[in-house]
N, C-alpha and C positions, 0 to 999 in steps of 0.2 A: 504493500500500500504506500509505502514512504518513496520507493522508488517512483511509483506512478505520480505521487505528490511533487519529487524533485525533478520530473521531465513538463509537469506542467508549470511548474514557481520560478521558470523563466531561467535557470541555471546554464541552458545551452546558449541564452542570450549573451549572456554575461562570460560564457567563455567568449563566443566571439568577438565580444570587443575589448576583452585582454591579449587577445592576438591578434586585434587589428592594432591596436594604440600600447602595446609591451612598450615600445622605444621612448613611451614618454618616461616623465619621469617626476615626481612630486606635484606642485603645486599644476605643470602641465597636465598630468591625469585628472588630477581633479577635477579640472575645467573641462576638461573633454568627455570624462565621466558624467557631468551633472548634463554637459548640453545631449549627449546620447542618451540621457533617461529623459530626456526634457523636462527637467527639476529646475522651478526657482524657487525661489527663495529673496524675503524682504529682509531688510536690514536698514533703519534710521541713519540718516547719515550723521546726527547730531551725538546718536547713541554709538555709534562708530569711532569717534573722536574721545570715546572713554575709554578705548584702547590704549594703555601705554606704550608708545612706540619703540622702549627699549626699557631693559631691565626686567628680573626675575620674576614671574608672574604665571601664576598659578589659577586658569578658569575652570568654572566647577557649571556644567547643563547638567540637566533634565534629558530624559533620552525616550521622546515621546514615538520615534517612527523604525527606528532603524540605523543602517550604513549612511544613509543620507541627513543624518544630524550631523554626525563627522564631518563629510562630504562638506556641506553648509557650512558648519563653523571654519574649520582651514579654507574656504575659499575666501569668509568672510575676514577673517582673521590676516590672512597672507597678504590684505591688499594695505594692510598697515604695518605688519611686520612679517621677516622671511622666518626668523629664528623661532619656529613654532613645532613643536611635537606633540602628539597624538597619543596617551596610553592604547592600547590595542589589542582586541578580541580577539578569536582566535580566526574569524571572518577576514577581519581587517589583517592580521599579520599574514595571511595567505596573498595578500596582492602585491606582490613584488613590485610593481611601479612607486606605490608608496614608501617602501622603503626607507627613503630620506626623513620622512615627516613620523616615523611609527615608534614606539615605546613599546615593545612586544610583551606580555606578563607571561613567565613563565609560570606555569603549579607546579606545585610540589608538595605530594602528600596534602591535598586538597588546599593549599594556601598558596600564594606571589611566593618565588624564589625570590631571595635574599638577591641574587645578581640585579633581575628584575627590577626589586626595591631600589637597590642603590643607583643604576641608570638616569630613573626618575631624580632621584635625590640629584644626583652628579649635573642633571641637566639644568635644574633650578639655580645651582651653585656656578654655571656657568651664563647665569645673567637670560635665560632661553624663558622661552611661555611654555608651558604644559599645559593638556587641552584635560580634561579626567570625565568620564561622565561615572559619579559616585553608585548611582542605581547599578552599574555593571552589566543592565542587561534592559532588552525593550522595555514600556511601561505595557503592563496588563491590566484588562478591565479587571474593579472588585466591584466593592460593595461602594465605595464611595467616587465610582466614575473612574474614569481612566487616569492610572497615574502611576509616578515611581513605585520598584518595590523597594523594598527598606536600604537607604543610602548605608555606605560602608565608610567608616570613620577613617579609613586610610590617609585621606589626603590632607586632615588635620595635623597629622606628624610632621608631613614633608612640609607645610605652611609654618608650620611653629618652629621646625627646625632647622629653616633656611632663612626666616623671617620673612616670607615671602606673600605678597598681597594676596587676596584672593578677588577674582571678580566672577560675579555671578550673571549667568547667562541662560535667558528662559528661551528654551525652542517652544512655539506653538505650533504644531503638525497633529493628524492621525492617522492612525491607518485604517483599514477597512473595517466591517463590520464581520466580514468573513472572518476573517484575522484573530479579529476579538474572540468570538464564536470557537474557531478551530482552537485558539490557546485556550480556552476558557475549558473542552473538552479534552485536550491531549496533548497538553503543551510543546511536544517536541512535532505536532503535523501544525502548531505556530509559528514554530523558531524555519520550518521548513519553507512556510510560505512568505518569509518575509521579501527574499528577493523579489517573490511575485508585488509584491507593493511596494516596490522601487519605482517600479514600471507606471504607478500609479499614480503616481507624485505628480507628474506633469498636469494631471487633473485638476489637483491638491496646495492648496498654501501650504507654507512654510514661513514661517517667520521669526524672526531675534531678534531678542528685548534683550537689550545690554543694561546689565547696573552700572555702580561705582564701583572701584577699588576695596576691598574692606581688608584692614590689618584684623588679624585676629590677634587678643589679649595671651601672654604667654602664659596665664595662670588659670583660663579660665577651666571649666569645667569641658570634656569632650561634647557630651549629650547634649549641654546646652548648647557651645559653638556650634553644631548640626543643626540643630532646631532653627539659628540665626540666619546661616545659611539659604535655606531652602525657605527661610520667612523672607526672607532679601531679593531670593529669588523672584518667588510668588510676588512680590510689592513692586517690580521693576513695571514703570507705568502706568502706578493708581496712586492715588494721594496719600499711602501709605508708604511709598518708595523714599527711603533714606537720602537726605540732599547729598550734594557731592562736599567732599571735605572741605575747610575754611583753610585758607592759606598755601601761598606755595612750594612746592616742595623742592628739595635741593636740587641744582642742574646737575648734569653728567659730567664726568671727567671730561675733559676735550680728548679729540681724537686724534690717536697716535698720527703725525703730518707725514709720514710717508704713506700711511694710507690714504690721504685724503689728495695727500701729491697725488698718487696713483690714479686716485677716482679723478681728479680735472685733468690730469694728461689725455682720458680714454675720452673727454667730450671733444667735440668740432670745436676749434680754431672761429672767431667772430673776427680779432683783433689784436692788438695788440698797442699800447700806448706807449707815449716819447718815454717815460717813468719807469719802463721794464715791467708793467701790469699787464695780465695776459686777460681776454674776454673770453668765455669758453659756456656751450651751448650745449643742453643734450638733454636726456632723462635720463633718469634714476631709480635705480630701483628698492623697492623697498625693504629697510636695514642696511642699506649698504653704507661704509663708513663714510661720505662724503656727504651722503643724505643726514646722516646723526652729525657731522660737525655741522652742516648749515642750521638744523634745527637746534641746535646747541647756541650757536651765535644768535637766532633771532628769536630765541626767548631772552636770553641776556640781554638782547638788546632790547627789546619791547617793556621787558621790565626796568628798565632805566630810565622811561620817556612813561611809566605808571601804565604798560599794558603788559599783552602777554595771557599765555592762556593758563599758568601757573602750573603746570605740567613741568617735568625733565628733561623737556626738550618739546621742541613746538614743530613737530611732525603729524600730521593727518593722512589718511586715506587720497587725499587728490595728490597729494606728492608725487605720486608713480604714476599719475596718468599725466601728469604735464608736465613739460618741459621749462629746464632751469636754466638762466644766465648768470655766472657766477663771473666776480671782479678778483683775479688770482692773484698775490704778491709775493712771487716766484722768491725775491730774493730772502724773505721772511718766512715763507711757506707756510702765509696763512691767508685765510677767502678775507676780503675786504669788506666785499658785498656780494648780493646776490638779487635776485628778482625769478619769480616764476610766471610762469605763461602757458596757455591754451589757447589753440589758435580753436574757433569754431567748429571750419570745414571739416577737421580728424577726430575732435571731443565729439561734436552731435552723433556722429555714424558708430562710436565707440562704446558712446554712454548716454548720448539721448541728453536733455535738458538737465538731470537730477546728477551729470558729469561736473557741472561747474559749480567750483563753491560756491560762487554768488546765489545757486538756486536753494542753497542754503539757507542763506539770510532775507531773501527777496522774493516774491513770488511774481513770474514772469505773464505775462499776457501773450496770445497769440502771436500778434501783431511784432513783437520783438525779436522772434524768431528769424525772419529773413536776414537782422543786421546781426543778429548774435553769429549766424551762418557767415556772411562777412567780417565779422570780428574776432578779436584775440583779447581775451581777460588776462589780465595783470594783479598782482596781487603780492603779500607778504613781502614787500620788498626793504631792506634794510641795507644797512651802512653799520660794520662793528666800529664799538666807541673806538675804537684805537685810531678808526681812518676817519673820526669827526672833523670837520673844518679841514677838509682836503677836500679831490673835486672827483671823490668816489661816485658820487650820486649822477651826474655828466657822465662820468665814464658807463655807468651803469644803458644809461642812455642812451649813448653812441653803440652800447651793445644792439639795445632793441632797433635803434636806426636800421643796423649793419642784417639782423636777424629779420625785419621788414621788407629790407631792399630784395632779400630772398624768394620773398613771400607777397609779390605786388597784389596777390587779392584779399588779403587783409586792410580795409576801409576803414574798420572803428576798431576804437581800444576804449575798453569799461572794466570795470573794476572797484571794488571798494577803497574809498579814502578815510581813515579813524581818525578821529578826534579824541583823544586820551580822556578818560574818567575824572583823571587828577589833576583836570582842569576845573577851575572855580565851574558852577551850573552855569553863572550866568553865562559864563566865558564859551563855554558851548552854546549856548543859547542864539547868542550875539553873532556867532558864527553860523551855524545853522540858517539863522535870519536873512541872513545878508546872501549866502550862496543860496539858499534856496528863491529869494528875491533876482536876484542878478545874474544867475547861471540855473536856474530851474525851467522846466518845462510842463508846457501844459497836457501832454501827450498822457498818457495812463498805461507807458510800458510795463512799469513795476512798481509795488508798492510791499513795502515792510512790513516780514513780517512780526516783526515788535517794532510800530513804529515809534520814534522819536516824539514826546511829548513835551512841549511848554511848561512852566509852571502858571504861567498868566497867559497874556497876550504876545506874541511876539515881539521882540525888540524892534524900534521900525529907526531908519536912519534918514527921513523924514520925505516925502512926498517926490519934490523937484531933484532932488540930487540925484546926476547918472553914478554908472558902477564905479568910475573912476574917484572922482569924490568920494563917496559911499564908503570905499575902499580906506582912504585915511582915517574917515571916524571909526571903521572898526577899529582902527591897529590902533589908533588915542583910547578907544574904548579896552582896549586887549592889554596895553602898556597901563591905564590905571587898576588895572585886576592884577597885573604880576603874571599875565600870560600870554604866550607865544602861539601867532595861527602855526596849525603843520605844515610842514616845507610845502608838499603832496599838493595844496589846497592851491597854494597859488601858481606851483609848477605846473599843472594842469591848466589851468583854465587860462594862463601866458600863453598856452601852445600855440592858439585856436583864433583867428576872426571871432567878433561878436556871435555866437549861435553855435562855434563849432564845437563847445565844451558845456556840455549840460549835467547839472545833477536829478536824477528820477529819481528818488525817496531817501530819507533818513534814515535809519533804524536803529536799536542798543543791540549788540553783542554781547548778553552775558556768557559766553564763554570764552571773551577775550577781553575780560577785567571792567564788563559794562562799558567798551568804548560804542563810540557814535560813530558808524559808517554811514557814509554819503557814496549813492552807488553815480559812478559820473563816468558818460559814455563821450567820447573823443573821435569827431570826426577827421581824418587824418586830410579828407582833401579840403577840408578848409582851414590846414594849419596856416601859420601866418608866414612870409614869404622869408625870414630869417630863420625860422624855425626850420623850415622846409629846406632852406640850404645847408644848415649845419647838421641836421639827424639824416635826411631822405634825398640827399642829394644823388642823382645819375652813378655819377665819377662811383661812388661808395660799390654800388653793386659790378663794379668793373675793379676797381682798386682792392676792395676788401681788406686789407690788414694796414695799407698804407693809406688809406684815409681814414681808418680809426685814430692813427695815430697824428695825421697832420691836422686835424681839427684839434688837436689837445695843444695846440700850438701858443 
């Protein structure tokens, strides 16, 4: 009967696509495995960003369907970090392709061999994520609906005795009702059919619900840490869910410079300046050492200017879909600066609207679609204090000129501009008023979605005054507060003619220290005719490294 079970539960499917796709190999299978069962799977972009991008960390799911919680989480997981292991059934350790990603549990005398245990251990200890699902095995219907069966304290030891976070991660999926039924009568003609609802998924949501971070107390009790757990879990999403911790936490070591040499060597050549600074272009991929020192630099630097997302490092999930420009200082062997970017034409067809952070913070309207298809968003772009008051921020610029000149169908650049928390209110305010008065638009591309609110009425800089006027009384307005507009605010909107630099909505960023982004879209053919000769000039797309460097002249 069990044979007849495993010729129909889809086993001969699932050979043939380990012998069409054997040559893959980790995070590759995966993706190829989920698109061949036509499995998706949602994932928050916002609740993505509680990923720590680097360092020891220990996630604990729920294990509602099968292969494809796994499947799901490392896909989900891998687009924010590479350094990710999987403990592994005896299912999962049979796929060779995974290999790379798998923590195999040996038994012995009905318990994890001791080798087994220490792998895990060894792996937390080397800074990696472990993925665990504590139940060990599918969720079965009972008496009180479908759910875990009795989680297994194991992975409290490995958290307590590596001091390693744990973060909690609710899969919501089910499987069939046959399923149910068949376990419910003979549980091994359930465990048989699971394959068979793989196949079904395609049919089927999936979804993760990411928590926060949780340190476990080194003293507490087991039973009770478990109980916390799986209550942390269940609350990810309801007004029950634990806020996220108060305060920043320590940044990372910097990263060894020969690694990070290595990683700007392997990008395209932009440029190069009179100064010996090299401009260098490419993607990245996720965990890689180049990608932790830039995210390493631009939280240090964000928290310096009162932003920053108080994380270890200011890494997200878009990092690996877009492309970086990074300002090299060969003779120091350290990045200066950096700027990230996505060009439309490759993000929409890649990732659809929900590709760009902006779609993050902003919620797009139809209508914006065709320029975002002509546009490139810009974003996170910083200056480390070291190269302050030098002319890092130009050079960064003469990158994107030289990366433009490449890419002539590139029309607009948008992107968010912040205005720091740890500006006085009003000081925001005042800012706020004036660019949304004087570079705002009437159009209803986008609008916030936390948008920026008043305390009153907006500040007004009075009736008859054009922008240019307008202009001074903010800065007298900004100088008697003790605060400074960001560079960003007026670099931008210098580029453009009257009209060609517009801001669409306001919004707060609580997870980037409550700053104020202004989303402001840059029409490039109506930069202004200086502008146009020093970034976008002809000569650039013909010269390439030698007009980067004779415009720094």
């Amino acid at each position: 009967m069990l044979r007849a079970i495993g010729r129909w539960s889809k086993f001969d499917a699932i050979s043939g696509h380990l012998e069409a796709n054997g040559h893959l190999r980790d995070f590759e299978f995966v993706r190829s495995s989920l698109e061949f069962l036509q499995a998706r799977y949602a994932a928050d972009v916002a609740e993505l960003r509680r990923i720590p991008a680097s360092g020891r960390l220990l996630i604990v799911a729920n294990h509602p369907s099968g292969a494809l919680d796994a499947l799901a989480l490392l896909d989900a997981v891998g687009q924010v970090r590479r350094d990710v292991k999987i403990i592994a059934n005896d299912l999962l350790s049979a796929l060779e392709p995974l290999s790379g990603l798998l923590l195999p549990i040996r038994i012995v005398g009905g318990k994890p061999g001791s080798d087994s245990l220490r792998a895990i251990e060894d792996a937390l200890r080397e800074e990696r994520c472990v993925i665990i699902f504590p139940a060990g095995e599918v969720a079965r219907l009972g008496f009180r609906g479908v759910s875990d069966g009795r989680w297994r304290r194991g992975f409290l030891r490995f958290a307590r005795s590596t001091k390693t976070p744990v973060l909690p991660v609710r899969i919501e999926a089910r499987n069939s009702a046959l399923f149910y039924g068949a376990s419910a009568l003979f549980k091994p003609v359930g465990t048989a059919l699971l394959a068979r609802e793989m196949f079904a998924r395609g049919a089927r949501r999936i979804a993760l619900r990411i928590g926060h971070p949780l340190q476990l107390p080194e003293g507490g009790k087991p039973t009770e840490m478990l109980r916390q757990v799986r209550r942390e879990l269940h609350a990810i999403g309801t007004r029950h869910e634990r806020p996220a911790p108060i305060g920043p936490e320590a940044l990372i070591d910097a990263v060894d410079p020969a690694l990070v040499s290595a990683g700007v060597a392997a990008m395209e050549s932009l440029g190069q300046t009179f100064d010996g600074k090299q401009i260098r272009v490419g993607r990245l991929a996720a965990g890689s050492p180049l990608l932790r020192e830039i995210g390493r630099l631009r939280e240090l630097t964000f928290r310096a200017v009162g932003e920053g997302t108080g994380h270890r490092l200011d890494v997200d999930l878009y990092d690996s879909w877009y492309e970086h420009i990074v300002l090299w200082d060969a003779a120091a062997s350290r990045i200066a600066g950096a700027y990230r970017l996505a060009r439309g034409a490759v993000l929409l067809p890649e990732r659809g609207l929900a590709g760009f952070y902006t779609a993050s913070l902003f919620d797009y309207a139809d209508d914006a679609l065709p320029r975002m298809q002509q546009g490139m968003e810009l974003g996170r772009s910083f200056v480390a204090p070291e190269y302050w008051g030098s002319r890092s921020i130009d050079y960064l610029w003469q990158g994107i000129g030289a990366f433009l000149a490449r890419h002539p169908d590139v029309r607009y650049l948008f992107g968010p501009v912040s205005i720091s928390a740890a500006l006085p209110v009003e000081a925001r305010e005042q800012i706020v008023s004036y660019y949304a008065r004087y570079f705002g638009t009437q159009e209803h591309c986008a609008a916030s979605k936390r948008p920026f609110a008043y305390r009153a009425a907006p500040p007004q800089f009075g009736e008859e005054l054009d922008a240019q006027t307008a202009f001074r009384v903010l800065k007298n307005n900004l100088d008697a507060l003790g605060a400074t507009l960001p560079m960003l605010y007026k670099q931008y909107t210098d580029l453009c003619d009257p009209g060609g630099a517009r801001f669409h909505a306001f919004g707060v960023d609580p997870d980037f220290s409550d700053s104020v982004d202004g989303l402001i879209e840059v029409d490039l053919h109506r930069l202004r005719a200086k502008k146009r000769e020093r970034y976008l000039t002809p000569q650039e797309a013909v010269k390439g490294e030698a007009r980067v460097a004779e415009v720094m002249e």
